[in-house]
Backbone as JSON Lines, residues from 0, in Angstrom:
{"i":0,"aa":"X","n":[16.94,17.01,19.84],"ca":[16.26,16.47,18.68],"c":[14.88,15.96,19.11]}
{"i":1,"aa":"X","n":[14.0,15.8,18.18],"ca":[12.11,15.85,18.71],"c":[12.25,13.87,18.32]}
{"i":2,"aa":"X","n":[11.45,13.75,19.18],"ca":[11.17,12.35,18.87],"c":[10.66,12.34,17.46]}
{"i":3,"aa":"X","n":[11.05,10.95,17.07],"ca":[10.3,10.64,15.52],"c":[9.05,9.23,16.04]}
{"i":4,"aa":"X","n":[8.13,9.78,15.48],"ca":[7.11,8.77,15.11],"c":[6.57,7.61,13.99]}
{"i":5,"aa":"X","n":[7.43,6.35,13.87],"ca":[7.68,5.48,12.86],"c":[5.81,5.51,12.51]}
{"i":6,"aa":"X","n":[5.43,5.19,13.64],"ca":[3.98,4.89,13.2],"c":[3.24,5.78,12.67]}
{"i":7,"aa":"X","n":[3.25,6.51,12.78],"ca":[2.45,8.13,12.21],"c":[3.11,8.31,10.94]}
{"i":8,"aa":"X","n":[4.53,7.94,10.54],"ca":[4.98,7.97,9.38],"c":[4.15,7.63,8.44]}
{"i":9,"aa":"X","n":[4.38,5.92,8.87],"ca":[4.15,5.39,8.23],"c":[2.35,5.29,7.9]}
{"i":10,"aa":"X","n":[1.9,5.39,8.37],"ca":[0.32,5.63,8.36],"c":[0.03,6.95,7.49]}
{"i":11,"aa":"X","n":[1.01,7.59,7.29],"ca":[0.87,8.92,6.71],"c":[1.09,8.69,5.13]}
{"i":12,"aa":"X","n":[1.93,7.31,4.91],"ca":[1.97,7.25,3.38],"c":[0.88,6.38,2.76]}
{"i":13,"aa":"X","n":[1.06,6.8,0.85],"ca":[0.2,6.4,0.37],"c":[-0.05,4.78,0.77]}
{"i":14,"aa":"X","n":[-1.56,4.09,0.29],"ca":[-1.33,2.65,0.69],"c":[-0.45,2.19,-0.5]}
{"i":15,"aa":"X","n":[-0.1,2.37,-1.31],"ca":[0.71,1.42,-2.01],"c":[1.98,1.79,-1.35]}
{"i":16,"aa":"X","n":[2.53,2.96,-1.37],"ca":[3.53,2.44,-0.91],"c":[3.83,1.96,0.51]}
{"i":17,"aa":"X","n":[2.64,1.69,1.65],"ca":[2.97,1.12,3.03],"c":[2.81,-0.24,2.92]}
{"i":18,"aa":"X","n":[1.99,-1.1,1.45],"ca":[2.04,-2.58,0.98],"c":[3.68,-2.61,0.53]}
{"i":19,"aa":"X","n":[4.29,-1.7,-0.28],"ca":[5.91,-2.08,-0.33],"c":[6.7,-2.17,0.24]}
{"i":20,"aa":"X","n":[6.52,-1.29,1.28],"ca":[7.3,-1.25,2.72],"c":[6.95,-2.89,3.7]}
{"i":21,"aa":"X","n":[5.71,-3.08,3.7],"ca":[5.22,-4.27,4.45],"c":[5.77,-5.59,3.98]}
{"i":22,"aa":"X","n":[5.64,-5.54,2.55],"ca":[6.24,-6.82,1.51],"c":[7.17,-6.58,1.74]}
{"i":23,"aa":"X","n":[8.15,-5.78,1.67],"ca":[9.81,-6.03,1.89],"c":[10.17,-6.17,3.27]}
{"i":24,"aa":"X","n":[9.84,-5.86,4.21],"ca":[10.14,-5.6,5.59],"c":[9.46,-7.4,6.18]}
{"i":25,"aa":"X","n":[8.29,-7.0,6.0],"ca":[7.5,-8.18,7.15],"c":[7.54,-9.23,6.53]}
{"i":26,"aa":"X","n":[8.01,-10.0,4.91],"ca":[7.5,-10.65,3.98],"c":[8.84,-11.06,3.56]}
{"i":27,"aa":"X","n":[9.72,-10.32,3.86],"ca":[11.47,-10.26,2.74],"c":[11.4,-10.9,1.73]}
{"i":28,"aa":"X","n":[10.09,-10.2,1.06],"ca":[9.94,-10.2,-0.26],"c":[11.46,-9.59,-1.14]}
{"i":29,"aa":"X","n":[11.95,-9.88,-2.21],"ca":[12.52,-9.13,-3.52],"c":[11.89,-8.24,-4.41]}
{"i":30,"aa":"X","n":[12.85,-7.57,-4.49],"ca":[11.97,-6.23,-5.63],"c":[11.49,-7.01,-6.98]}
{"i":31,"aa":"X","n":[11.87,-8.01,-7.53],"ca":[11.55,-8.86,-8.37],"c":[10.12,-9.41,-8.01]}
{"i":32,"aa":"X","n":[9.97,-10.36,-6.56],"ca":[8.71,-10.79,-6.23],"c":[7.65,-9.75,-5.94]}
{"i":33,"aa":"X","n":[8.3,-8.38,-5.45],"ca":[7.24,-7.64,-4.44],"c":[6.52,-6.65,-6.78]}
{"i":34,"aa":"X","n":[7.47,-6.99,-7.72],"ca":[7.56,-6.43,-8.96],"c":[6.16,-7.26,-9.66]}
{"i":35,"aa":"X","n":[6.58,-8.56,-9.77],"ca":[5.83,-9.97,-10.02],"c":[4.09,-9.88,-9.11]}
{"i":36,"aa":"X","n":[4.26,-9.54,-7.65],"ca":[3.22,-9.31,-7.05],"c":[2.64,-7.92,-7.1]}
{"i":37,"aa":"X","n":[2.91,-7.29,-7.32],"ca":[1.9,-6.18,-7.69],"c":[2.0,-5.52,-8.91]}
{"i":38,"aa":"X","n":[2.5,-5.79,-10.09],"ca":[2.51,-5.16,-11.49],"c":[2.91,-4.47,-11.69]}
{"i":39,"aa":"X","n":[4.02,-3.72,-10.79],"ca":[4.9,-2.72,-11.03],"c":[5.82,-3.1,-11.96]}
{"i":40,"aa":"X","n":[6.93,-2.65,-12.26],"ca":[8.36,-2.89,-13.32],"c":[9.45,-3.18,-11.99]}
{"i":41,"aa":"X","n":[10.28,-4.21,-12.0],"ca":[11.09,-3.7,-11.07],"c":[11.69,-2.41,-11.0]}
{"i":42,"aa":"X","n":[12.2,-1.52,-11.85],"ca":[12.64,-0.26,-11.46],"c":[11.89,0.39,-11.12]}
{"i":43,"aa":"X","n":[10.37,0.48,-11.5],"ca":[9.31,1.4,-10.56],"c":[9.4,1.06,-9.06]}
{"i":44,"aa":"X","n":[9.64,-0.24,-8.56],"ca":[9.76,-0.85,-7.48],"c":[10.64,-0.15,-6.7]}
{"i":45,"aa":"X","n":[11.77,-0.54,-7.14],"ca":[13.32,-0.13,-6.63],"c":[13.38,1.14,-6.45]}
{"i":46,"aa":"X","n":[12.95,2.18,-7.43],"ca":[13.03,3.56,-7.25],"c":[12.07,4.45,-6.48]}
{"i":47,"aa":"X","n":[11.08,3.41,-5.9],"ca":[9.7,3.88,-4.94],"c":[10.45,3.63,-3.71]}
{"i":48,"aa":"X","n":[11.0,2.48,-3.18],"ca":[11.75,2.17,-2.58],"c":[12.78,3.09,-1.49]}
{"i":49,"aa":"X","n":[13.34,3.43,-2.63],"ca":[14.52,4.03,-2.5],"c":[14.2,5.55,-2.15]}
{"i":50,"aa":"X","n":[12.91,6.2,-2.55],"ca":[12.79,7.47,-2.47],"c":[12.13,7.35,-1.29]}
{"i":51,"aa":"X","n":[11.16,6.03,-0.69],"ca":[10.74,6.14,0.93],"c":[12.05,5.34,1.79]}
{"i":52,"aa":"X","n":[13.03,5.07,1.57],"ca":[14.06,5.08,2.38],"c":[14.92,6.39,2.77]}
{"i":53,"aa":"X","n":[15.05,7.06,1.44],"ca":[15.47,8.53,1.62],"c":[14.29,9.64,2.58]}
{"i":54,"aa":"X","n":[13.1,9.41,2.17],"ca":[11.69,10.34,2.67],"c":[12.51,10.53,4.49]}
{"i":55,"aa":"X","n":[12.28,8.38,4.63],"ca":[12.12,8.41,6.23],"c":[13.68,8.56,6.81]}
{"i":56,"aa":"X","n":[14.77,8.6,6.52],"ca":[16.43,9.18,7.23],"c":[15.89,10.88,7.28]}
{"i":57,"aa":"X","n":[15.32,11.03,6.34],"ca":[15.48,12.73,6.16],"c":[14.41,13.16,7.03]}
{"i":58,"aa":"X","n":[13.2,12.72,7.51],"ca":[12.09,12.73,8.15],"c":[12.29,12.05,9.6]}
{"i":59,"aa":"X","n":[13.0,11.38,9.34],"ca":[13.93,11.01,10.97],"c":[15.05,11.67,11.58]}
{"i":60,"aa":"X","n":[15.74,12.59,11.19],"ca":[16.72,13.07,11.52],"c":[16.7,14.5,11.22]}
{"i":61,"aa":"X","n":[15.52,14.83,10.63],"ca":[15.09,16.43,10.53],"c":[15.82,17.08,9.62]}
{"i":62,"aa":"X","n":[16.12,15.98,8.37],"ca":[16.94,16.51,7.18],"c":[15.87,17.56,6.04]}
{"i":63,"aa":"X","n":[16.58,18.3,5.7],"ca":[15.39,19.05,4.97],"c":[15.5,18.19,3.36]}
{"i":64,"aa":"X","n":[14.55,17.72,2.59],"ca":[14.66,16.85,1.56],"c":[15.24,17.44,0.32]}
{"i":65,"aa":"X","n":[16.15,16.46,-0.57],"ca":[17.13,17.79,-1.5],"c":[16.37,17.0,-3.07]}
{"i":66,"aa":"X","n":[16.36,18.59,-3.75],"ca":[16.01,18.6,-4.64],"c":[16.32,18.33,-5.91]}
């Protein structure tokens, strides 16, 4: 298996979503606060979320992404 590069990932995504990743991770912000702090809806939140948690397992483990 090829090494994965967290940092190159992550540098590779849009900036909003590497501020959501940062607020939840470095901040343990809530999808409510990280919702409240940047004007999203919480479900826009949660479901941005959730699709760069899926991006990076599948991009880490050389999953091909399902449609």
């Amino acid at each position: 298996m090829a090494s994965f590069d967290l940092h190159a990932w992550f540098r590779s995504l849009e900036p909003t979503d590497q501020w959501l990743i940062e607020w939840r991770t470095q901040h343990d912000l809530s999808i409510k606060e990280i919702a409240a702090r940047s004007g999203l809806s919480q479900s826009a939140v949660a479901e941005r979320l959730a699709r760069l948690r899926e991006r990076l397992v599948n991009e880490a483990w050389g999953t091909p992404p399902q449609a």
